[in-house]
MDAnalysis code that builds the backbone (N, CA, C; Angstrom):
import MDAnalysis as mda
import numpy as np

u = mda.Universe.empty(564, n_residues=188, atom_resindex=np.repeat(np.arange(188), 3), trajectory=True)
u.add_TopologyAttr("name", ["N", "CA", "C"] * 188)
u.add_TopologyAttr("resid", np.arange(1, 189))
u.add_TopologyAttr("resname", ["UNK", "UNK", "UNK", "UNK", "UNK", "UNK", "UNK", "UNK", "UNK", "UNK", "UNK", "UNK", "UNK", "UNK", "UNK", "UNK", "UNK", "UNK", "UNK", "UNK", "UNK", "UNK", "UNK", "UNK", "UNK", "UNK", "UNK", "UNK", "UNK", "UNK", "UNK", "UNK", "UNK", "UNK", "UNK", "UNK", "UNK", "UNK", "UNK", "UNK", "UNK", "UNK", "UNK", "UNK", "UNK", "UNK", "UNK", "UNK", "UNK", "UNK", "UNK", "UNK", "UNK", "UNK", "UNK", "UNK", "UNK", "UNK", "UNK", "UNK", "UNK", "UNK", "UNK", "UNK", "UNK", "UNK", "UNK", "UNK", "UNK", "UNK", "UNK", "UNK", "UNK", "UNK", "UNK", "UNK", "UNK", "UNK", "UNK", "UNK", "UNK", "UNK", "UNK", "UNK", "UNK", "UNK", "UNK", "UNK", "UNK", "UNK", "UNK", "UNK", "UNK", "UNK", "UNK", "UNK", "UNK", "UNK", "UNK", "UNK", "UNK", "UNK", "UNK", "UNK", "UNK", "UNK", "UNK", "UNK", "UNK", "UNK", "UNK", "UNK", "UNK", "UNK", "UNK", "UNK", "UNK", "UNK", "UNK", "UNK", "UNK", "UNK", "UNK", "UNK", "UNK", "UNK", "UNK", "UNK", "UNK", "UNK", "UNK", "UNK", "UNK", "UNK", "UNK", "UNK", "UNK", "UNK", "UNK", "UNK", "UNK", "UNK", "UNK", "UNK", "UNK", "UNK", "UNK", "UNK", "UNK", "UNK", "UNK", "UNK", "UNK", "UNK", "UNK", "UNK", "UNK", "UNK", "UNK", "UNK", "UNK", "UNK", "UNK", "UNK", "UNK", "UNK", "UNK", "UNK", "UNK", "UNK", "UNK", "UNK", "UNK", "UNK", "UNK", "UNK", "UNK", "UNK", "UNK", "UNK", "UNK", "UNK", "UNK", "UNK", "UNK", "UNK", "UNK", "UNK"])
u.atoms.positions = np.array([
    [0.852, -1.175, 0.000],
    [0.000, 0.000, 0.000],
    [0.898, 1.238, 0.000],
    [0.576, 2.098, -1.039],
    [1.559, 3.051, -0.833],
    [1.133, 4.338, -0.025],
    [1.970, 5.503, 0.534],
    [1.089, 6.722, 1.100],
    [1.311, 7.831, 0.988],
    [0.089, 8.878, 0.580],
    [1.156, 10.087, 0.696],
    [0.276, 11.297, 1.145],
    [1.040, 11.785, 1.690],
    [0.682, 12.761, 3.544],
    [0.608, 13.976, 2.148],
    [-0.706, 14.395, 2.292],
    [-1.043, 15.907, 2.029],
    [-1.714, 16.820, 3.119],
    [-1.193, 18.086, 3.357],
    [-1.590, 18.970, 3.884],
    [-1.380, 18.241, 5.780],
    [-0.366, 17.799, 5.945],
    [-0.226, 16.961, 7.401],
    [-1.037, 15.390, 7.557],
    [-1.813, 15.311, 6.719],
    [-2.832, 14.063, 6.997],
    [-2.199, 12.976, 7.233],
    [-1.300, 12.962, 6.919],
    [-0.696, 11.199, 7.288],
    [-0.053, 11.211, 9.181],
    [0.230, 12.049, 9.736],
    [0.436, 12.235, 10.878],
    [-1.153, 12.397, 11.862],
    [-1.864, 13.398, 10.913],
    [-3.317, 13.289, 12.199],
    [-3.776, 12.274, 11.734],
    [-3.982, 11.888, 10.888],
    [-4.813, 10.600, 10.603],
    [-4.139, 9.477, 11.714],
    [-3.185, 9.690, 11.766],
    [-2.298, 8.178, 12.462],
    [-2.299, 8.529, 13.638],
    [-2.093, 10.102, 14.150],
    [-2.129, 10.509, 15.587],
    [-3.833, 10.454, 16.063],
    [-4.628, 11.332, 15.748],
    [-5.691, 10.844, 16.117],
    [-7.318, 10.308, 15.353],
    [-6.523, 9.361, 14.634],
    [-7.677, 8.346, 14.459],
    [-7.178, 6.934, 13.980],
    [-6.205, 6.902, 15.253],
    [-5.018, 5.199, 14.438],
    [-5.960, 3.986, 14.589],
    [-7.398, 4.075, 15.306],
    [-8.364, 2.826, 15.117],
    [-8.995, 2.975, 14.042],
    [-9.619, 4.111, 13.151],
    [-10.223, 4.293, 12.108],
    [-9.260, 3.882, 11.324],
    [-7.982, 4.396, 11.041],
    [-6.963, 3.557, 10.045],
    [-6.778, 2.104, 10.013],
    [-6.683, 1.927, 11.260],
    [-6.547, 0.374, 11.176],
    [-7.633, -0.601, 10.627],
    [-8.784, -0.036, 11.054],
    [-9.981, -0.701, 10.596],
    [-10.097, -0.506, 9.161],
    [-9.715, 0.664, 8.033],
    [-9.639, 0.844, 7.079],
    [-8.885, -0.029, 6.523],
    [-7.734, 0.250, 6.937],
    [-6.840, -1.273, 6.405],
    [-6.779, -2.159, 6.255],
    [-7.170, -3.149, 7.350],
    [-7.924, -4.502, 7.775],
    [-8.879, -4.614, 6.267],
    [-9.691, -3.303, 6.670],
    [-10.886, -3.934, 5.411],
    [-10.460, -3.949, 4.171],
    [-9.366, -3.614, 3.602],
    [-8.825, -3.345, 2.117],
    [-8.256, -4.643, 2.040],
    [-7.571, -5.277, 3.000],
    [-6.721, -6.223, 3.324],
    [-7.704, -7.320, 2.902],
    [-9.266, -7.352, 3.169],
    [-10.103, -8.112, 3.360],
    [-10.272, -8.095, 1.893],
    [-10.156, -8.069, 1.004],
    [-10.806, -7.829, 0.029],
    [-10.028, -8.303, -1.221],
    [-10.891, -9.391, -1.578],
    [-9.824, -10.696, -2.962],
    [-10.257, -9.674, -4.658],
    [-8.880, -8.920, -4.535],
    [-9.414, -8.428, -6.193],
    [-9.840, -9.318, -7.227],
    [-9.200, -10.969, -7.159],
    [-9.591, -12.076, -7.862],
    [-11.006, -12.378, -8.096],
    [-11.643, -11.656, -7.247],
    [-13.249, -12.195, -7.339],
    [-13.684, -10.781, -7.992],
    [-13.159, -9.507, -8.719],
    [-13.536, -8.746, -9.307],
    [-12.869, -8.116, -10.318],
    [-12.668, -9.236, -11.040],
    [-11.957, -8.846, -12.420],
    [-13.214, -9.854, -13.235],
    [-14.148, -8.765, -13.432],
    [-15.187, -9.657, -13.999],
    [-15.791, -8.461, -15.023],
    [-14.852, -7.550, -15.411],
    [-15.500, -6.721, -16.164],
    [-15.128, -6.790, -17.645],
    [-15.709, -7.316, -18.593],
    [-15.266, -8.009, -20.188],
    [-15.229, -6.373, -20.782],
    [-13.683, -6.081, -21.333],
    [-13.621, -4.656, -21.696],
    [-14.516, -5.010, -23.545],
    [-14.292, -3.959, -23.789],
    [-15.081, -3.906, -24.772],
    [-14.239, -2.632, -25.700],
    [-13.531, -1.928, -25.203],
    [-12.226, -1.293, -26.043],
    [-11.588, -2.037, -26.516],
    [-11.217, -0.982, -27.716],
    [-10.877, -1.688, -28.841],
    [-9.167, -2.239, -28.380],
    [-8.594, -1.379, -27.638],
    [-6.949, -1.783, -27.361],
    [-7.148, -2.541, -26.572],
    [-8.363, -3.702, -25.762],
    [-8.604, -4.351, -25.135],
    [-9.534, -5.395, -24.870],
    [-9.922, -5.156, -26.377],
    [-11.728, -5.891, -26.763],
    [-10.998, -7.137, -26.074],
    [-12.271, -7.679, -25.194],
    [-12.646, -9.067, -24.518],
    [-11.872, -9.044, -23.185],
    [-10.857, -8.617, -23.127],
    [-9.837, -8.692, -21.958],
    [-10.933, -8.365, -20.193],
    [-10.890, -9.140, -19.473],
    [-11.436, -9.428, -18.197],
    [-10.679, -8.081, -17.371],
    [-11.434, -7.083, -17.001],
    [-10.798, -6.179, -16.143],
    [-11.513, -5.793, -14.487],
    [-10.191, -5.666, -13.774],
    [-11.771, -5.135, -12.386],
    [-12.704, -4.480, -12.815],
    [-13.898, -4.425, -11.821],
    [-14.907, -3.522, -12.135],
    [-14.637, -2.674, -11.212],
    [-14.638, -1.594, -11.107],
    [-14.391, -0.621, -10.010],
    [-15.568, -0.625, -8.656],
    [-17.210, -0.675, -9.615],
    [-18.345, -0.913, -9.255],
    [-18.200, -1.893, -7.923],
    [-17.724, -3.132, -8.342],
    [-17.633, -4.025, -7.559],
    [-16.761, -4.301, -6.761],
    [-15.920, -3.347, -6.907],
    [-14.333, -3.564, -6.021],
    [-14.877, -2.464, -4.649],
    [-15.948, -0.933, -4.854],
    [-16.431, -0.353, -4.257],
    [-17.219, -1.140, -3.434],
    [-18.033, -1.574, -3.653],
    [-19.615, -2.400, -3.155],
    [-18.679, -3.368, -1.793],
    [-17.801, -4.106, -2.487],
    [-16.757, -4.868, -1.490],
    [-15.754, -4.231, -0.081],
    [-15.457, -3.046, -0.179],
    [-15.357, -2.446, 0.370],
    [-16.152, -1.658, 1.322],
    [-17.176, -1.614, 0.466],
    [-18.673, -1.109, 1.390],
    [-18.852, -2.395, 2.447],
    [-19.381, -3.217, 1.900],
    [-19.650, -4.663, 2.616],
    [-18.766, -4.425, 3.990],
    [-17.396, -4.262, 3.751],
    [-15.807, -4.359, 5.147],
    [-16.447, -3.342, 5.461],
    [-16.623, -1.802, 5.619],
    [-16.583, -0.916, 6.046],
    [-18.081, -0.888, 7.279],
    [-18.987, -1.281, 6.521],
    [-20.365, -0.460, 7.259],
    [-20.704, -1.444, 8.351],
    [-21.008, -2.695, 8.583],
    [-21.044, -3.300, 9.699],
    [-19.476, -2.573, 10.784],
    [-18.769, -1.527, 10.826],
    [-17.745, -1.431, 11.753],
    [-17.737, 0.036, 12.064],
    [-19.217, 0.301, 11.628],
    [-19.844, 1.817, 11.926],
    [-19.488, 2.731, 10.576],
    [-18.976, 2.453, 9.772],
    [-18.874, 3.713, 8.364],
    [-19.651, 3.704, 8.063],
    [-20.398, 5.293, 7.493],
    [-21.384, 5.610, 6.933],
    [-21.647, 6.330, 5.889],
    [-22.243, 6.479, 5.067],
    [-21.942, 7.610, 4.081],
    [-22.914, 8.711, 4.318],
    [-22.228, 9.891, 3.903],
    [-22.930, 10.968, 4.671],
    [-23.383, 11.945, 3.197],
    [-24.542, 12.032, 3.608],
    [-25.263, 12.938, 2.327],
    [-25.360, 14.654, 3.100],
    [-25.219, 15.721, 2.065],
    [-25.182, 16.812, 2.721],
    [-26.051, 17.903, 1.289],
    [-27.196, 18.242, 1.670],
    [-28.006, 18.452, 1.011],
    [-27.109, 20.128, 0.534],
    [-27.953, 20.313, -0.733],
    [-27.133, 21.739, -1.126],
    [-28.336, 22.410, -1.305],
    [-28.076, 23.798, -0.852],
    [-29.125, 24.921, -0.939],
    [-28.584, 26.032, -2.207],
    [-28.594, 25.869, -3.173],
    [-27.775, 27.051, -4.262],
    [-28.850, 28.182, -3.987],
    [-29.614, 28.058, -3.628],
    [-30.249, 29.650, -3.742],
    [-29.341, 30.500, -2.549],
    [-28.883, 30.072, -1.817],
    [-28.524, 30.903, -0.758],
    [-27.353, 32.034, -1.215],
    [-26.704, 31.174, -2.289],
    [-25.631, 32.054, -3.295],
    [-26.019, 32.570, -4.290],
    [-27.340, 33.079, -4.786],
    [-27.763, 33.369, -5.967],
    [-27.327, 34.920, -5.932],
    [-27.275, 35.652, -4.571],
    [-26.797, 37.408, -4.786],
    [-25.697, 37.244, -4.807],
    [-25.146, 36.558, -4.477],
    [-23.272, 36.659, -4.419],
    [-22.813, 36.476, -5.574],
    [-23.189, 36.358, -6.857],
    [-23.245, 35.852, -8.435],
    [-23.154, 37.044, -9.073],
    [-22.386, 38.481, -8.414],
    [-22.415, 39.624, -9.442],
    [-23.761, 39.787, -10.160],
    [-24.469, 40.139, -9.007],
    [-25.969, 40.307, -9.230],
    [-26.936, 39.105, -10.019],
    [-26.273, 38.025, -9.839],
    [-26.933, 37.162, -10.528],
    [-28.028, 36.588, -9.408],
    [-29.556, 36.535, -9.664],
    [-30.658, 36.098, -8.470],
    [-31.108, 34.888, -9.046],
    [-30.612, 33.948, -8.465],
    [-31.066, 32.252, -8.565],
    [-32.510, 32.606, -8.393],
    [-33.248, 31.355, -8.938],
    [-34.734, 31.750, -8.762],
    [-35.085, 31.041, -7.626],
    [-36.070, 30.924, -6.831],
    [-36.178, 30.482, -5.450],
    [-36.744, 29.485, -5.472],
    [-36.200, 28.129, -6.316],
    [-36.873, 27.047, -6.625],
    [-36.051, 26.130, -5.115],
    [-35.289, 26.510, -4.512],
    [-34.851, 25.536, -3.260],
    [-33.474, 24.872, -4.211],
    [-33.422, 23.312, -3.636],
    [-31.877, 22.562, -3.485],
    [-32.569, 21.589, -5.555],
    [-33.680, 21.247, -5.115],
    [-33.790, 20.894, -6.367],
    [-33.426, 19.087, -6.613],
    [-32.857, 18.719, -4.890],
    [-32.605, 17.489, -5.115],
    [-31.244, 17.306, -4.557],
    [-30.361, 18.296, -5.045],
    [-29.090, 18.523, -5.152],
    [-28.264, 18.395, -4.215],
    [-26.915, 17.164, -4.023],
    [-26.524, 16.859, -2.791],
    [-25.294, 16.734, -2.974],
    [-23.957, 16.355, -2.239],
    [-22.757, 16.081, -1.844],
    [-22.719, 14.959, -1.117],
    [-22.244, 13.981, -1.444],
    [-21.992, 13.085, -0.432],
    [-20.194, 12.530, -0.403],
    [-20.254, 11.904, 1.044],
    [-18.817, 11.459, 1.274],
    [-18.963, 9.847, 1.416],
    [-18.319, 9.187, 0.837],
    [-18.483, 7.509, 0.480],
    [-18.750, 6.904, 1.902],
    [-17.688, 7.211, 2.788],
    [-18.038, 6.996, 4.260],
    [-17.347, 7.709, 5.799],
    [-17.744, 8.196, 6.334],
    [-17.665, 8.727, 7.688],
    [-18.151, 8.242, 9.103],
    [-16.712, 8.068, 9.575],
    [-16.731, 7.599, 11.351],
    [-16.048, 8.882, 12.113],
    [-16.562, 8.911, 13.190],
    [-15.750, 9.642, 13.967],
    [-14.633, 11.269, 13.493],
    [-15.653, 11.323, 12.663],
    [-15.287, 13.188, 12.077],
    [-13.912, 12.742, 11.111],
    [-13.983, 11.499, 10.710],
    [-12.746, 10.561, 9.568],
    [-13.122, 11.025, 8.674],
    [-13.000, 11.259, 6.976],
    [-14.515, 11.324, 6.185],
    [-13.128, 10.449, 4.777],
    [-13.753, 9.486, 4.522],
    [-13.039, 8.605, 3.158],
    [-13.736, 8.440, 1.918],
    [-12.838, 8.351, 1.259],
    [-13.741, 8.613, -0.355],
    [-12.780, 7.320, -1.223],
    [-13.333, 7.001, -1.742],
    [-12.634, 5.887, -2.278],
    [-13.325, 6.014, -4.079],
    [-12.025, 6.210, -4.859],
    [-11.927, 6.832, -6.037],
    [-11.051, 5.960, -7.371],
    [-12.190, 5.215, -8.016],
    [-11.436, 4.478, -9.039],
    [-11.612, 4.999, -10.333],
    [-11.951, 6.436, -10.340],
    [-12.696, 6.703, -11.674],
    [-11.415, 7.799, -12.106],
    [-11.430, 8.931, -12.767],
    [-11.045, 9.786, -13.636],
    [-9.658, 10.477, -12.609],
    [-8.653, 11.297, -13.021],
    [-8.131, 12.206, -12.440],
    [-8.779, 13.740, -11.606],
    [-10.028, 13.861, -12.450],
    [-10.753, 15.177, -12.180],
    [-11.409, 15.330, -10.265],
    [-12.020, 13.480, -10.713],
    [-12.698, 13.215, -9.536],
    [-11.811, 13.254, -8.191],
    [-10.843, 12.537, -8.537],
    [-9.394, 12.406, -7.220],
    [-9.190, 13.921, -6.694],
    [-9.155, 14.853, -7.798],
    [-8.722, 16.191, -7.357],
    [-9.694, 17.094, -6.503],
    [-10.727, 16.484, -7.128],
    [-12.409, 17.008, -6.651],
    [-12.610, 17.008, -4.971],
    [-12.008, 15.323, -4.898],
    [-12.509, 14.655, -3.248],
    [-11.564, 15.625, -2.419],
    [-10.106, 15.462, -2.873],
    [-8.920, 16.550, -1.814],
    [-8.960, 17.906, -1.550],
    [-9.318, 18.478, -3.285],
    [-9.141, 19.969, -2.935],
    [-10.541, 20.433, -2.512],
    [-11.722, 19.860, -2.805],
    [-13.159, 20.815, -3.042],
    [-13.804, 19.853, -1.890],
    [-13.985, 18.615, -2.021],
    [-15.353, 17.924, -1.520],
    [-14.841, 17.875, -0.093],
    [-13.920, 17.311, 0.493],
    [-12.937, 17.577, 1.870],
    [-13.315, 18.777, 2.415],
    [-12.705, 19.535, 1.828],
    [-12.310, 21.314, 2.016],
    [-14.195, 21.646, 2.647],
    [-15.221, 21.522, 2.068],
    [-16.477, 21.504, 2.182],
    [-17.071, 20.825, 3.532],
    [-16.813, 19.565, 3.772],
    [-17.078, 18.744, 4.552],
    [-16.285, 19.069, 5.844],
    [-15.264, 19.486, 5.726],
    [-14.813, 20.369, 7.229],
    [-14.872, 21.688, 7.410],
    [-15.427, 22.274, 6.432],
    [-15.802, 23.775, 7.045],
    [-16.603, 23.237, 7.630],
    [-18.051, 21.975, 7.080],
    [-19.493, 21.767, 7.826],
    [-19.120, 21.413, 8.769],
    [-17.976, 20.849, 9.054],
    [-17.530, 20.220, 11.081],
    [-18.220, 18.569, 10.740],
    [-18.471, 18.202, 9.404],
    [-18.473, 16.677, 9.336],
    [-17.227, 15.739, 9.737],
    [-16.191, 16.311, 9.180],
    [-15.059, 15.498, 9.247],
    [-14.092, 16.901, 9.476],
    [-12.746, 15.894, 9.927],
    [-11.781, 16.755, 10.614],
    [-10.557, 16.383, 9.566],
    [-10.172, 15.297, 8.826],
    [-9.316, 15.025, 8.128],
    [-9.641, 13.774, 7.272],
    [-9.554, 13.621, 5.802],
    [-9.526, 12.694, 5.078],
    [-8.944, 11.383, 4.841],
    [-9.705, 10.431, 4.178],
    [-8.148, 9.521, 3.529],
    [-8.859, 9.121, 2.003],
    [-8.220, 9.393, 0.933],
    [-8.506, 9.529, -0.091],
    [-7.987, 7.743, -1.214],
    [-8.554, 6.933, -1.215],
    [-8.070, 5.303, -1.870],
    [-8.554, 5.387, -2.846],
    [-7.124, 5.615, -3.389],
    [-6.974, 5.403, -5.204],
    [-5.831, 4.188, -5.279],
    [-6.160, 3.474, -6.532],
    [-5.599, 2.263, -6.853],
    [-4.105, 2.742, -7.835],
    [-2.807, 2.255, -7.362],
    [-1.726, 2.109, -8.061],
    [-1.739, 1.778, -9.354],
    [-0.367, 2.260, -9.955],
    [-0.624, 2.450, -11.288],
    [-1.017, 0.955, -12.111],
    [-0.383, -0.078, -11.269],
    [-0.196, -1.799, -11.690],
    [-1.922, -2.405, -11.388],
    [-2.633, -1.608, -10.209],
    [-3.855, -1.780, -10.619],
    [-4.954, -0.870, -11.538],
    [-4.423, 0.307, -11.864],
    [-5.229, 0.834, -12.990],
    [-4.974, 0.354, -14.078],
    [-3.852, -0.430, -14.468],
    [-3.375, -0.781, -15.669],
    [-4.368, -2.136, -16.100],
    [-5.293, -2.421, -15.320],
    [-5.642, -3.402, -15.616],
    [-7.689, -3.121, -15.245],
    [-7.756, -2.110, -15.383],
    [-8.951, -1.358, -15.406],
    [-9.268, -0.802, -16.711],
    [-9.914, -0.378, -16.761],
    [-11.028, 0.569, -17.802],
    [-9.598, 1.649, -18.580],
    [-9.647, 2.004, -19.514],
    [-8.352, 3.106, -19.946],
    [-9.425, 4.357, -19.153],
    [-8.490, 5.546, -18.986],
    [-8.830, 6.535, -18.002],
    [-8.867, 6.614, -16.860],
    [-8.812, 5.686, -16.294],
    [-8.889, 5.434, -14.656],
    [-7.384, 5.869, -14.041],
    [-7.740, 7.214, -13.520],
    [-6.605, 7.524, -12.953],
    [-5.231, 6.797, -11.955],
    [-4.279, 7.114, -11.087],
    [-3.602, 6.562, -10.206],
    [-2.964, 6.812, -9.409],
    [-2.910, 6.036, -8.334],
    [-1.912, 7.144, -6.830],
    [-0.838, 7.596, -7.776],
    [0.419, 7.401, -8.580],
    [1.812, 8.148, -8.994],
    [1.421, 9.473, -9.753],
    [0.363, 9.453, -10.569],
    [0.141, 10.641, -11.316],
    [-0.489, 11.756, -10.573],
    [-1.899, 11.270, -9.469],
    [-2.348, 12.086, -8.375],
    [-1.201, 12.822, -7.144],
    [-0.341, 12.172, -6.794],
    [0.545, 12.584, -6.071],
    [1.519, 13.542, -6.826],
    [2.167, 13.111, -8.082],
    [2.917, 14.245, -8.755],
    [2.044, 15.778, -9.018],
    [0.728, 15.338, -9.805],
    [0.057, 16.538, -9.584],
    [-0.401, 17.173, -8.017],
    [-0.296, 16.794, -6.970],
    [-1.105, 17.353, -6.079],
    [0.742, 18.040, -5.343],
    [1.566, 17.276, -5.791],
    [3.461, 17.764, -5.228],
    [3.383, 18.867, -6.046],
    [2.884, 18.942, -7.075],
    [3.189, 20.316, -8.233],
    [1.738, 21.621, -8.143],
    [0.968, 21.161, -7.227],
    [-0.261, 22.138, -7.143],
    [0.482, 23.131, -5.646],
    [0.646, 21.842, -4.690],
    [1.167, 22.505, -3.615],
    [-0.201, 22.359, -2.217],
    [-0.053, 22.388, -1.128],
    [-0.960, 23.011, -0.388],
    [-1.220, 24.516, -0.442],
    [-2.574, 24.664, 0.407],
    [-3.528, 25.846, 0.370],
    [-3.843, 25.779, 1.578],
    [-3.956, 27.149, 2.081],
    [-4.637, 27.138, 3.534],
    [-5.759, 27.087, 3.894],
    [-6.663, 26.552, 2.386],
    [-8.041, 26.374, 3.225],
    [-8.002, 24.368, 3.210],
    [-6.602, 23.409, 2.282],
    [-7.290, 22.430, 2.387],
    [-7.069, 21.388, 3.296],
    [-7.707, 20.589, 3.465],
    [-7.566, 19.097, 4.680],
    [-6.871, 18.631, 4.892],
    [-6.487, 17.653, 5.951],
    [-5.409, 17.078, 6.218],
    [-6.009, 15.865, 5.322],
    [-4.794, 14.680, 4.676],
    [-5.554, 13.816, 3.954],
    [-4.613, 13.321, 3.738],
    [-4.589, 11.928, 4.105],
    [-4.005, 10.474, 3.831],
    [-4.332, 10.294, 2.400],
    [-3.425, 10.061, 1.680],
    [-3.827, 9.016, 0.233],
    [-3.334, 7.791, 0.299],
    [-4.469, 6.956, -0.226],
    [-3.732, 5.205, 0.406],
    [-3.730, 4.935, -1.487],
    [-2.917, 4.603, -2.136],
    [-2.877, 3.644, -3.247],
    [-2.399, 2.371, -2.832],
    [-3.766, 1.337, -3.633],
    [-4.018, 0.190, -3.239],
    [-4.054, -0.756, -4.660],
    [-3.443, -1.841, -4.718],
    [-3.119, -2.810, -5.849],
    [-3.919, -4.002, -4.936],
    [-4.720, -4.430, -6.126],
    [-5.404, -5.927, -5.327],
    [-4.716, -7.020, -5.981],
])
């Protein structure tokens, strides 16, 4: 498993929440990628080839996580409340519209997101969706599980990876508004 400490997270995460880590771990540990390479690609640089499903590598992880108290936390959005702050732009007063944020799962003000999809999304959970979720006082520090490059290589093409997320997030830099946040890259 590889790791990499943004914005302090690999120290608070380990200083105070080393049972939430451990239990995180345990459950990744728990988990036979062999039983989810059941996804028949259908690209052409890959027509037929058996790849994880991300779908199902998530769901499996869900399974470890929620019997040990993780939860996923939905956080409803109100956009009208920003409609004057829009350089006079007035949202119409139709309410949230449905419209929500959620964090994959949260214990103990922990908040984890577990991310097998695009580069955009990885950047999304650290810099924006985090950053959000602890102004609300949901969570106090992240841990962000993205799969190594030896397991994206054997996924869907596009599916981002801890080496490329970490070079970009070493070359963005920290900010003083964002989270403390563990990144775990994980190869099954």
């Amino acid at each position: 498993m590889a790791e990499l400490d943004f914005n302090g997270g690999k120290g608070i995460v380990e200083n105070q929440f080393s049972q939430e880590l451990q239990e995180l771990k345990d459950a990744l540990s728990r988990v036979d990628g062999n039983l989810y390479r059941t996804k028949e690609s259908k690209e052409k640089t890959m027509m037929g080839k058996m790849l994880y499903s991300p779908v199902s590598i998530n769901e499996a992880i869900k399974k470890e996580l929620v019997p040990m108290g993780w939860a996923n936390h939905k956080q409803v959005c109100d956009y009208s409340l920003y409609g004057t702050y829009l350089d006079g732009y007035q949202a119409p007063n139709s309410g949230n519209r449905g419209a929500f944020r959620d964090m994959d799962f949260v214990k103990n003000k922990l908040g984890v997101e577990v991310q097998f999809g695009k580069y955009s999304f990885m950047v999304y959970n650290v810099c924006a969706k985090m950053t959000i979720f602890r102004k609300l006082d949901i969570i106090k520090a992240g841990v962000e599980i993205v799969p190594v490059k030896n397991l994206a290589d054997h996924m869907s093409s596009g599916v981002s990876y801890f080496e490329q997320f970490a070079w970009d997030l070493g070359m963005r830099g920290v900010s003083d508004i964002d989270t403390p946040v563990l990144i775990l890259g994980i190869d099954i």
